[in-house]
C-alpha positions as CSV (number, residue, x, y, z in Angstrom):
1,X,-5.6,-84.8,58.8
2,X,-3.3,-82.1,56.9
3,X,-5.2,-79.6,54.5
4,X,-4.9,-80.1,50.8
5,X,-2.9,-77.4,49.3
6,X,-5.0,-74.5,48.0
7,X,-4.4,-72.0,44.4
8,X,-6.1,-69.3,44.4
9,X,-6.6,-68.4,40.8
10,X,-7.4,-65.0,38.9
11,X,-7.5,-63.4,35.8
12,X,-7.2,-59.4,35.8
13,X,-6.9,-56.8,33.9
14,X,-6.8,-52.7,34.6
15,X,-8.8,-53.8,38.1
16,X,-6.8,-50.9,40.3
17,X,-10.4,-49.4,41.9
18,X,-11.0,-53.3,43.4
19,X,-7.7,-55.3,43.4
20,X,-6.4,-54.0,46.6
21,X,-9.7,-54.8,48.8
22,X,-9.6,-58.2,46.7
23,X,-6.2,-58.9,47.7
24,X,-6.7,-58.0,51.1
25,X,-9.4,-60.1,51.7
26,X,-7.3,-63.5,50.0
27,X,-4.9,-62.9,52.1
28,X,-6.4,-62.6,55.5
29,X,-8.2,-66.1,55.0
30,X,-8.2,-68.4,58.1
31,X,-7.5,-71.1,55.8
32,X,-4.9,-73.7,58.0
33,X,-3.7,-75.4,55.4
34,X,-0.8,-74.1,52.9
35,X,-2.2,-71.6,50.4
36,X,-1.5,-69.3,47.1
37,X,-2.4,-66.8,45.0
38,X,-1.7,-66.2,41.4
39,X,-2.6,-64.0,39.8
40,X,-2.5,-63.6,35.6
41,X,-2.6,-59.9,34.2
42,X,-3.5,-59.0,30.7
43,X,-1.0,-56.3,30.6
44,X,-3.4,-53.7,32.8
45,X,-2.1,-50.4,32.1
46,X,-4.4,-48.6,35.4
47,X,-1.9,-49.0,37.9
48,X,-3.0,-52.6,38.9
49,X,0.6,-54.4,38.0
50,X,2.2,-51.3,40.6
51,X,-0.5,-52.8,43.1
52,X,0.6,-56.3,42.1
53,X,4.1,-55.5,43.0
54,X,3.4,-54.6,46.1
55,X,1.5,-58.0,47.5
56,X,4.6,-60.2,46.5
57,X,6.1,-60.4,49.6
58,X,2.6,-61.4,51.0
59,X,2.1,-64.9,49.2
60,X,0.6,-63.0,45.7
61,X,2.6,-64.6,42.3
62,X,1.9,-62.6,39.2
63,X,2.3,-64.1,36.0
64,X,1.5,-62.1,32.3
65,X,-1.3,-63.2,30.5
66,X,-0.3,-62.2,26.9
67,X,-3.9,-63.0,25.4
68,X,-5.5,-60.9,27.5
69,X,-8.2,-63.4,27.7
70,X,-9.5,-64.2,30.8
71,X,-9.7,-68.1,30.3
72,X,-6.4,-68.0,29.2
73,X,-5.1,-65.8,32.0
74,X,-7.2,-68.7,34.4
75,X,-5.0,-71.7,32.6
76,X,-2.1,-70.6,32.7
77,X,-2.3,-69.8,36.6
78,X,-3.6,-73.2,36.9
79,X,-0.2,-74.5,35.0
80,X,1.4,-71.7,37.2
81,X,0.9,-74.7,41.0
82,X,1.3,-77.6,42.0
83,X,-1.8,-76.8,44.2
84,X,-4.6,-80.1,44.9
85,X,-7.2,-77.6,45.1
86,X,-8.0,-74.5,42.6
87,X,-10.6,-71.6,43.9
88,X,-11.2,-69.5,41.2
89,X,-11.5,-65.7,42.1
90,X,-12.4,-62.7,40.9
91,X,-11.0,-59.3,40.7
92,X,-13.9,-57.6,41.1
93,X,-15.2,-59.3,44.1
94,X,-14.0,-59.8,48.4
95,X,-14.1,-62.8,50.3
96,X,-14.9,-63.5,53.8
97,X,-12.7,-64.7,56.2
98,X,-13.4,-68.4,55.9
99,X,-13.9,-68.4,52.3
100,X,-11.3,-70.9,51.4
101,X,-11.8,-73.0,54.4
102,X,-15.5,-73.5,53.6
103,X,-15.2,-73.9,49.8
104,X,-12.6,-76.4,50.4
105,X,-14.8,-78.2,53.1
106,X,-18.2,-78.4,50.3
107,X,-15.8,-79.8,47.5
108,X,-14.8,-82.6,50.1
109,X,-17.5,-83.4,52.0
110,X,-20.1,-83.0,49.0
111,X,-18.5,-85.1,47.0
112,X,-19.3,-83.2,44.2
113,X,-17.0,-81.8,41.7
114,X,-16.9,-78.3,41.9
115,X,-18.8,-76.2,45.0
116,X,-19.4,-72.5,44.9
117,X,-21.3,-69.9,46.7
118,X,-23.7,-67.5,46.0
119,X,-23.4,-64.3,44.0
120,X,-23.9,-61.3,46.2
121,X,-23.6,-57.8,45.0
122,X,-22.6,-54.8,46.8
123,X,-22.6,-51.5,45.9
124,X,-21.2,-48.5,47.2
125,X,-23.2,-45.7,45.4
126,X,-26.5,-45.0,44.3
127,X,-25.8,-46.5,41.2
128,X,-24.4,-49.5,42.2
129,X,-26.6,-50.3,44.8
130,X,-29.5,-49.9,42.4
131,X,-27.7,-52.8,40.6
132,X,-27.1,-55.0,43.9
133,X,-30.8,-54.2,44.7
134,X,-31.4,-55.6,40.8
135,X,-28.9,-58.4,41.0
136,X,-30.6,-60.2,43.8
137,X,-34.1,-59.7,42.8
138,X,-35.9,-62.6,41.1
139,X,-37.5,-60.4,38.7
140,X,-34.7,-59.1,37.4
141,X,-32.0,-61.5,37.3
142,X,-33.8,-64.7,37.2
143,X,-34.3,-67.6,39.5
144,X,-31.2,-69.1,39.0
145,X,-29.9,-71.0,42.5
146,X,-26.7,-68.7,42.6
147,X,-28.2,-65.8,43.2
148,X,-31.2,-66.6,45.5
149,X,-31.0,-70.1,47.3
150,X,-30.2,-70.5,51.0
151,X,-30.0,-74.2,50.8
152,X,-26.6,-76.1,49.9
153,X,-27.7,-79.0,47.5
154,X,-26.8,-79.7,43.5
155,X,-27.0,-76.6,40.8
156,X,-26.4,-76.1,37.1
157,X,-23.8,-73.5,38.6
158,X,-22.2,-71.9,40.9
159,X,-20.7,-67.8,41.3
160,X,-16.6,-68.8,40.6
161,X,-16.0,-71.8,43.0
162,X,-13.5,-74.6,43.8
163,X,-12.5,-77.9,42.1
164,X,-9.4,-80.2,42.1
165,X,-6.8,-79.4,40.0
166,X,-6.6,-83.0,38.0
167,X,-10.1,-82.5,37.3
168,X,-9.7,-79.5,36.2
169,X,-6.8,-80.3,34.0
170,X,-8.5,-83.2,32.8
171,X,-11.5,-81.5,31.4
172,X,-9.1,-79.0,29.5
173,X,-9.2,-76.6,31.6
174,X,-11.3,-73.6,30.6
175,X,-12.2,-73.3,26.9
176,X,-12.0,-70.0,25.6
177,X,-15.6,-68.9,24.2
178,X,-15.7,-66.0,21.5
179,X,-17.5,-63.3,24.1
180,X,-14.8,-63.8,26.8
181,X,-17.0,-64.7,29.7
182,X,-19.1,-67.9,30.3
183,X,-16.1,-70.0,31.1
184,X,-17.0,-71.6,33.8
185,X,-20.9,-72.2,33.4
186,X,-19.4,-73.7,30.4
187,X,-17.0,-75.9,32.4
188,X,-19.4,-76.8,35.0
189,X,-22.2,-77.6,32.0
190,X,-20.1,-80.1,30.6
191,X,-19.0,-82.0,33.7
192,X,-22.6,-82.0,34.7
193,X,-23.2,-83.6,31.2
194,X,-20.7,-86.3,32.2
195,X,-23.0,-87.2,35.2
196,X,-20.9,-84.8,37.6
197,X,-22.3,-83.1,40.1
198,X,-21.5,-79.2,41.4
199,X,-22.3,-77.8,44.9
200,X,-23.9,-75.2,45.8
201,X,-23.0,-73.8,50.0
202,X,-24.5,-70.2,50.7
203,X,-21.8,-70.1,53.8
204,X,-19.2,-69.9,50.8
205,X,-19.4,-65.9,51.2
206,X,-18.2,-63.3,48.8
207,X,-19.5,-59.5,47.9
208,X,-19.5,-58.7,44.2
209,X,-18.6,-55.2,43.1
210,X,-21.3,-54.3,40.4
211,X,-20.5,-52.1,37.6
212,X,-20.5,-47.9,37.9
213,X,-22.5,-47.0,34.9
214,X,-25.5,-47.6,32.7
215,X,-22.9,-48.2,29.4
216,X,-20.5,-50.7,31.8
217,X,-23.8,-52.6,32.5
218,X,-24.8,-52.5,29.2
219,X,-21.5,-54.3,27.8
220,X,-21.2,-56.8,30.8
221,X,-24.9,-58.1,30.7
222,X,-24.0,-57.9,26.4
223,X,-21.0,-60.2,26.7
224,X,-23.3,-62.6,29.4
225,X,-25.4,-62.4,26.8
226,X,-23.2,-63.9,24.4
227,X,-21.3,-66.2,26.6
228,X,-24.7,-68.1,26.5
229,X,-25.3,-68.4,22.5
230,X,-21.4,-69.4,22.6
231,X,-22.2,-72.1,24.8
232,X,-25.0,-73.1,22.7
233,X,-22.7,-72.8,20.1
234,X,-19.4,-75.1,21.7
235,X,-22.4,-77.7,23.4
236,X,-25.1,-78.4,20.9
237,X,-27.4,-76.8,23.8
238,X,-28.3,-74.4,26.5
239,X,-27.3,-75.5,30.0
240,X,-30.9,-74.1,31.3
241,X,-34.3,-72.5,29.6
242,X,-33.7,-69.8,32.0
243,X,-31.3,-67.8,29.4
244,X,-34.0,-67.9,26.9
245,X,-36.8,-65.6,28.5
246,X,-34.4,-62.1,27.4
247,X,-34.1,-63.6,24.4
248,X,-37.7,-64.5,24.1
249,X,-38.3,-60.4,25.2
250,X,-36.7,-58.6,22.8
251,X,-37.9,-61.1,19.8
252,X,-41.3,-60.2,21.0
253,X,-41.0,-56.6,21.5
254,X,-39.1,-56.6,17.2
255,X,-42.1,-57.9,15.8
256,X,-44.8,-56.3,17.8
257,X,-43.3,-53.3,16.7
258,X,-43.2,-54.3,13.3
259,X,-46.4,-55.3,13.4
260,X,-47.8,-51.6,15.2
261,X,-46.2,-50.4,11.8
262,X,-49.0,-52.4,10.1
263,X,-51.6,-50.9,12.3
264,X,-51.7,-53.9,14.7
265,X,-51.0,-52.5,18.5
266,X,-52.1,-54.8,20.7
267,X,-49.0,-57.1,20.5
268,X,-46.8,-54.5,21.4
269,X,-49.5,-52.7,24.5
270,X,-49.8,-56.8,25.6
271,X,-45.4,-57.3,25.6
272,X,-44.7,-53.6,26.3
273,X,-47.2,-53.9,29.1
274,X,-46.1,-57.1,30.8
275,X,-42.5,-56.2,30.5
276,X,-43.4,-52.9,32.2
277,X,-45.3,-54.7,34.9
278,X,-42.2,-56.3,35.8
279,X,-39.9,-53.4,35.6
280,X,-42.4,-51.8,37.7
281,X,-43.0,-54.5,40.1
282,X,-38.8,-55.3,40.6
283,X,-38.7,-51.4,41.8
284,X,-41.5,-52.0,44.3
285,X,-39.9,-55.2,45.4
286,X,-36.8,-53.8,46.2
287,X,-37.6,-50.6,47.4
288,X,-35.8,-48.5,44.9
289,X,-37.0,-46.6,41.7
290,X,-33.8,-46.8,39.8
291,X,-34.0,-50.8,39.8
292,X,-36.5,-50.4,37.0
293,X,-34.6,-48.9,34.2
294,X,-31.5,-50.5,35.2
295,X,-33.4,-54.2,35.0
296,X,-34.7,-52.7,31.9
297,X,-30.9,-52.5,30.6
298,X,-30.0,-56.0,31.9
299,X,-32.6,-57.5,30.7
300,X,-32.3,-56.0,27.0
301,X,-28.9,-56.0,27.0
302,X,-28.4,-59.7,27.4
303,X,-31.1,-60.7,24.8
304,X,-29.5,-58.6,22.4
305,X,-26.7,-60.0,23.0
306,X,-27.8,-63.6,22.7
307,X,-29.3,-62.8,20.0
308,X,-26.0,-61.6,17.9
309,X,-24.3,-64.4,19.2
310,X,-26.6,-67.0,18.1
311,X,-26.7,-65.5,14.2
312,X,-22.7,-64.5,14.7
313,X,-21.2,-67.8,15.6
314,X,-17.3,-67.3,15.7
315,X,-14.5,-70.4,16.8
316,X,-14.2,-71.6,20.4
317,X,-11.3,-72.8,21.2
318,X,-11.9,-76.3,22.5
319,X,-9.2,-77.1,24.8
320,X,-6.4,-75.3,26.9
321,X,-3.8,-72.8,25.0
């Protein structure tokens, strides 16, 4: 049976440190059917476009993504092929050899529609693999399926992943949330709402390039932060209770403070406590001492920044630009 055609899409912008291991990797896949890769930049001004240049003649379109928004950049790349198949990619991130070949094989022989992989950091520093080490530990990041399962079967969500390109089209593509980021938890949440079902296969493998610095981390795990109040926002709803528990954190550690203020401690020793137990405990699970203040940021970072999001609701954009 011939192969469906395949788009690799992506959104970039100023990526110049990861877009050429990226590339590589996209380009190498053992994928035996026809495939592309387009690419939408937001007018990087880092180098990346002189990097861009140089992987035309290897099967890379470029296309300008005026918005600089990444769900824009994402739509337009979609309008950019005639491709059956769209596997969203990242910039940030490599893929294994057979990346393509097995995403394509979970979206057709699941059934479902949309299958991803897993979420798997790597670093290459002592920073970054503090925040690898963090990113795949429970108590840090959460239980969510992405990150930890080693079973294929039905999720909430997957890390990027593959779908076909009239579903994709047909759901509007990807809306554009006010934080930037969430777009595709968002798409998958409502297709699951519509009784849809998305894949998860750990043997779709990628490596995730984590952030270099305590403030990078800070504004990523923010805007994640966020994305979620601005689905909440856009869907009446969160697609999980999981979001809710840094949320839940920070609301508790405000007023036990306020309340120490008032001479009443033990709220803040029984929160501050607990909260150190885990920090504590997500160091000793992984090994690694600086996986404690760095869960510490995640984990504030993103229920502050649900927090502002769900008292600062802004416009989503509903449907494609």
């Amino acid at each position: 049976m011939p192969q469906p055609k395949v788009a690799v899409i992506l959104a970039v912008l100023n990526e110049v440190d990861f877009i050429d291991a990226c590339l590589e990797s996209l380009t190498a896949q053992d994928y035996t059917g026809p495939f592309e890769i387009v690419v939408a930049d937001g007018g990087s001004d880092d180098g990346t476009l002189d990097w861009l240049k140089e992987w035309a003649d290897r099967g890379v379109t470029t296309i300008h993504n005026p918005d600089r928004v990444q769900s824009y950049g994402l739509n337009a790349a979609a309008d950019a092929t005639d491709a059956e198949i769209l596997v969203r990619a990242d910039g940030h991130t490599a893929y294994q050899l057979d990346y393509l070949s097995r995403s394509v094989e979970a979206l057709e022989g699941s059934g479902a529609i949309a299958a991803g992989g897993l979420m798997t950091p790597q670093g290459d520093s002592r920073f970054t693999r503090a925040v690898a080490a963090a990113m795949t530990s429970p108590l840090a990041i959460g239980p969510g399926k992405f990150h930890h399962s080693t079973e294929a079967g039905p999720v909430d969500t997957v890390y990027l992943g593959a779908f076909r390109r009239t579903d994709f089209l047909n759901a509007g593509g990807f809306r554009a949330l006010p934080s930037g980021v969430a777009e595709d938890a968002d798409l998958y949440f409502r297709w699951r709402q519509q009784g849809e079902t998305v894949w998860l296969d750990p043997s779709i493998r990628s490596t995730y390039r984590p952030r270099r610095g305590f403030g990078a981390l800070w504004r990523q795990y923010f805007r994640w932060g966020r994305g979620k109040a601005d689905m909440f926002h856009a869907n009446g709803k969160f697609p999980s209770w999981r979001p809710l528990a840094p949320l839940a954190l920070i609301l508790g550690l405000d007023v036990s403070v306020v309340l120490a203020i008032y001479g009443f401690w033990w709220p803040l020793a029984v929160i501050g406590g607990a909260w150190l137990a885990v920090l504590i405990l997500a160091a000793l699970s992984t090994f690694n001492a600086l996986v404690a203040p760095i869960t510490a940021v995640m984990h504030s970072a993103y229920g502050v920044g649900m927090a502002v999001g769900l008292v600062s609701r802004r416009s989503t954009n509903p449907k494609r630009d």
